[in-house]
Structures are given as structure tokens and as C-alpha cells.
C-alpha positions in Angstrom: 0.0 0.0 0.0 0.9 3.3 -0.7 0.8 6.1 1.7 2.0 9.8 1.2 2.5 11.8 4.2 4.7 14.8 5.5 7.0 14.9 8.9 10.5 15.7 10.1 13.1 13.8 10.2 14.4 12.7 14.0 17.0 10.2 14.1 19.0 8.3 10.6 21.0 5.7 11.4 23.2 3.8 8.5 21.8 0.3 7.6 24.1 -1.6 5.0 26.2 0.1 2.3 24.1 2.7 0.6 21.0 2.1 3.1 19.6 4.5 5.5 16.8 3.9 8.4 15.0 7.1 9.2 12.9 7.7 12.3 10.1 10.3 10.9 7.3 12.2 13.1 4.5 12.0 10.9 1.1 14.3 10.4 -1.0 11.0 10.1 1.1 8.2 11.2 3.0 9.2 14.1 6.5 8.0 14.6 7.3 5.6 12.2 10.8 3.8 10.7 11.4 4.3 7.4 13.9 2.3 5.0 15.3 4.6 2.6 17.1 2.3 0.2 20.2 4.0 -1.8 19.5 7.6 0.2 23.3 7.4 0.9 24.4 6.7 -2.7 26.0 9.6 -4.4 23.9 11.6 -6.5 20.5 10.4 -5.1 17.6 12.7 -5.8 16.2 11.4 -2.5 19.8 12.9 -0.3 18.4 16.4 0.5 14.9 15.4 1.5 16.3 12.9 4.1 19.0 14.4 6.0 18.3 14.9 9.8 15.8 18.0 10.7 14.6 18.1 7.3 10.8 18.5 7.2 10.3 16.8 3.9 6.7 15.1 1.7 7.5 11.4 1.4 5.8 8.7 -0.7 5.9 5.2 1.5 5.5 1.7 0.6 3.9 -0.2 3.2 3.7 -3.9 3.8 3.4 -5.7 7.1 3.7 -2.7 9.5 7.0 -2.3 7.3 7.7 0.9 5.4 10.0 1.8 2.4 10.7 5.0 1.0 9.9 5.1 -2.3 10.2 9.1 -3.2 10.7 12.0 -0.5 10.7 15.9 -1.0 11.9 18.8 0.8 9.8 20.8 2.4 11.7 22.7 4.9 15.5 22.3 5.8 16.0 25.0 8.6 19.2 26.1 7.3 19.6 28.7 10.1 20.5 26.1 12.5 22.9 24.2 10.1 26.2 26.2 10.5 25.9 27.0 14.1 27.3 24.0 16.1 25.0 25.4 19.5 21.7 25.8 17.8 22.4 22.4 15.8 23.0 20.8 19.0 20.0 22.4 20.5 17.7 21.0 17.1 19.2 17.7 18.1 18.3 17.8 21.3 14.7 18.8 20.3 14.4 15.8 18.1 15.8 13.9 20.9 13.2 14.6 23.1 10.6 14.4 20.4 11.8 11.3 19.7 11.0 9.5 23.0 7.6 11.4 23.6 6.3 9.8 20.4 5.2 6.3 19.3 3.7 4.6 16.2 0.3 3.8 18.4 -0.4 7.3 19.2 -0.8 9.9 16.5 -0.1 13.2 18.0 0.3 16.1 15.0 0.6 18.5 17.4 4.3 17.2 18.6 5.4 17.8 15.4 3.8 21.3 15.3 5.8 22.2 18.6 8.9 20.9 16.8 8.6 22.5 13.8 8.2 26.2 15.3 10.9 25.5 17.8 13.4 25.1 14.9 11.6 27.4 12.9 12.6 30.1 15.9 15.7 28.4 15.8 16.6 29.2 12.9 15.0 32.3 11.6 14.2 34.7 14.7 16.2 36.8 16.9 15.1 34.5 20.3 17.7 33.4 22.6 18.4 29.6 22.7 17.5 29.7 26.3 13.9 30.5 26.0 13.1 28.2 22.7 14.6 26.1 24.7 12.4 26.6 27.7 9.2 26.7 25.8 10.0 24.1 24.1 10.3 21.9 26.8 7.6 22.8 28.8 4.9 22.7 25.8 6.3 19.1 24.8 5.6 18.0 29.0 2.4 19.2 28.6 1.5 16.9 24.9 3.2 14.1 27.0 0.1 14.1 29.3 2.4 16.1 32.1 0.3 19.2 32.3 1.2 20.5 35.2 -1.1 22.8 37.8 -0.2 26.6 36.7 -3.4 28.4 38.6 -3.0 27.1 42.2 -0.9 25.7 45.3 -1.1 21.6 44.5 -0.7 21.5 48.5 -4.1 23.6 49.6 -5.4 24.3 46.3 -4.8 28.4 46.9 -4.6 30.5 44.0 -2.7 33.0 46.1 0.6 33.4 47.0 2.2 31.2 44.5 6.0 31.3 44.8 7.7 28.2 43.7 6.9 25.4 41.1 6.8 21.9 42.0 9.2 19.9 39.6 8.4 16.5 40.8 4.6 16.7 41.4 4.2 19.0 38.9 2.8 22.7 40.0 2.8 25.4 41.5 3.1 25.8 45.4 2.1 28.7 47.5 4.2 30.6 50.1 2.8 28.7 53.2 3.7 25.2 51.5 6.4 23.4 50.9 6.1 20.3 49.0 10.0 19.3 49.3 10.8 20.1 45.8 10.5 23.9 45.3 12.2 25.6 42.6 11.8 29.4 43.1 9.5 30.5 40.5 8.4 34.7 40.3 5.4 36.5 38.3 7.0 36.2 35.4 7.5 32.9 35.7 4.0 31.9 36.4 2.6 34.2 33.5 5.0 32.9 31.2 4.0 28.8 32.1 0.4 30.0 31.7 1.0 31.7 28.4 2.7 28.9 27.0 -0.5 26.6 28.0 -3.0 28.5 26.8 -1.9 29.8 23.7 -1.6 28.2 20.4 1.8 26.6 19.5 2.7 29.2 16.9 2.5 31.8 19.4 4.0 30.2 22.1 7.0 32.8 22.0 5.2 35.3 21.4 5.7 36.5 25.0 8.2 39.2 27.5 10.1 37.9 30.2 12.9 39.3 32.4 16.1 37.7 32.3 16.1 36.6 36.2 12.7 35.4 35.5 13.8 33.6 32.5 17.2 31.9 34.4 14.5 30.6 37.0 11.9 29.4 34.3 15.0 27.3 32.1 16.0 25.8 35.2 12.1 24.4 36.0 11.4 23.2 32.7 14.8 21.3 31.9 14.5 19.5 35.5 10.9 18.8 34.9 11.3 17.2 31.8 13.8 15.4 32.8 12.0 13.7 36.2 9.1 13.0 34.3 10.6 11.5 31.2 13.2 9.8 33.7 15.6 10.7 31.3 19.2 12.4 30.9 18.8 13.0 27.2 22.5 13.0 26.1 22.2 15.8 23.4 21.1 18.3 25.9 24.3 17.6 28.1 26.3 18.1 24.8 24.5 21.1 24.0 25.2 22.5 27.6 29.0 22.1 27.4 28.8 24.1 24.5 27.7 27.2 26.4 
């Protein structure tokens, strides 16, 4: 059967001589492996349209749960991100992460709209790494079913007072609690998390933050992620040592 279907490209590993296999997020399929025979032979039409972070249309043969590519396209190559060795190490770590909050059971299009304006920020706006970053990783918690409690204390239920956020059970906490695993978190951090939650995914950077406010909110959201995926994704301790 023949399917055609769009979706970035997360992870190619080698397979034989000229033989790549290609983990793609998908609009309709979700994650899915993908043989592209010859992609690594020299002068394949197919070379562009397959390279890692490549948003690209491809044409699939399936058979068995099995897919083959049979033609692939370029849609988008985010070539902002391609010379700089931080931001390319930052996209990797975004596809990382995209990578093991999707599966070929669960269709979730909305993943791959979070990654695609993350390295569309990447690479073509003026937005520090830090806050992509952030946003990025606090929006992709949230599509893993990790939503966390942004409008009141998770010990008393108060929507007054809130000072800290919660990393490990997941919201925030009011000045008179203390749940064991504060992280300090200010106004600006709390608008921002509710900003980022409410708002659609192509204007999830759309917002102002101070820079103290924005040190505390990076530190939240790449500890959160981490506990809940119990996970030390190894691209984003490459892509700190870089800074």
C-alpha cells in the first residue's frame, strides 16, 4: 500500500552500504521507521529530502507494519540552525526529546507542530536559545500528558501566594507550603508557564520575560522534563557544554 504523508526527520541511522533507516514524526502516522534504500548513494535525488531536521513530503511503501521510502521531498531544511554547532546541537536535542515522547500507536500532530516552530525560531528569529529552549520543553511535557497545575498551590489548592513550582509533582506551590521540591519561580515565571499553555503553539513565544525570570523558568522546565521523562537525554548535556 501506498501512503504519502509529511513529517521531520528525527534520528537516521546507517543500515548496510548505501541504506539508510529514518525515524520520521509524521502528520497521520505518528513515529514511524522508514527504509530509505540508496538515500546514501551519491547523487540520489532522495539525499536532501532525508538528512536529519529536514521537514520533507515522502511517498511510503507499506507492507506488514514495514515501510519503504519510495520518493521523498523537501519541504523545509532549517538552514539557520545548520552552520551554528549550539543551535544544531539544541535542534538535536529537540528531536531527541521528540523522539521518545512519540510512538507509532499514538498519532499526535501536534508534537510535530511544537517541533517545527521551535526550529523554525531556531533558525530564523532573533530569540535566545534559552527561551526556545524553555518553551520548548515545557509545551512538549504538557502533549506528553504532564500538564502541570499553573493556577493554584497543589498543597491547599490556593490560588494566592504562588512562589515556587513543584518539579516533581508537577505545580505550583504557594508561600505557606512546601512540598519538598521547590524551585523558586516569580510573576513572570508563572505568566509565562500560563502563556505557553494556553496559547496556540505558533504563538507560544510570542511573550516578555525578564532575564532573572527567565534563568529561574530554564532551570524548572529542563528538571521537569527530565523527572518525568526519567531521562538524561544526552544531546542536551552536549549542548550545555557548548555554552
Amino acid at each position: 500500500m501506498q501512503v504519502v504523508d509529511k513529517g521531520l526527520i528525527l534520528r537516521e541511522t546507517p543500515y548496510k552500504e548505501a541504506d539508510i533507516m529514518l525515524n520520521i514524526l509524521t502528520e497521520c502516522g505518528g513515529k514511524l521507521s522508514v527504509l530509505a534504500r540508496g538515500a546514501k548513494r551519491k547523487g540520489s535525488r532522495m539525499s536532501a529530502a532525508v538528512q536529519l531536521l529536514t521537514y520533507s513530503e515522502f511517498t511510503l511503501y507499506e507492507s506488514g507494519g514495514r515501510y519503504t521510502l519510495n520518493d521523498a521531498e523537501p519541504l523545509e531544511m532549517f538552514f539557520g540552525i545548520r552552520g551554528d554547532i549550539v543551535k544544531l546541537a539544541l535542534a538535536s536535542y529537540f528531536a531527541e526529546v521528540l523522539e521518545a515522547a512519540s510512538d507509532e500507536e499514538s498519532i499526535n500532530p501536534e508534537l510535530l507542530r511544537l517541533g517545527l516552530n521551535s526550529l523554525y525560531a531556531l533558525a530564523n528569529t532573533d530569540i535566545p536559545n534559552e527561551k526556545i529552549k524553555a518553551v520548548f520543553e515545557f509545551k512538549v511535557a504538557e502533549l506528553s500528558g504532564y500538564a502541570p497545575n499553573v493556577f493554584s498551590c497543589i498543597c491547599c489548592n490556593s490560588p494566592d501566594g504562588l512562589r515556587a513550582f513543584d518539579v516533581k509533582n508537577g505545580g505550583l506551590v504557594c508561600g505557606k507550603c512546601d512540598s519538598g521540591y521547590n524551585r523558586a519561580a516569580d510573576p513572570g515565571v508563572i505568566d509565562a508557564m500560563r502563556f505557553i499553555m494556553r496559547e496556540d503553539i505558533k504563538r507560544i513565544f510570542s511573550f516578555n520575560i525578564s532575564d532573572a525570570s527567565m534563568r529561574q523558568l530554564s532551570l524548572i522546565t529542563d528538571e521537569y522534563l527530565r523527572i518525568h521523562f526519567d531521562r538524561n537525554f544526552k544531546t542536551n548535556a552536549f549542548y550545555k557544554s557548548l555554552l
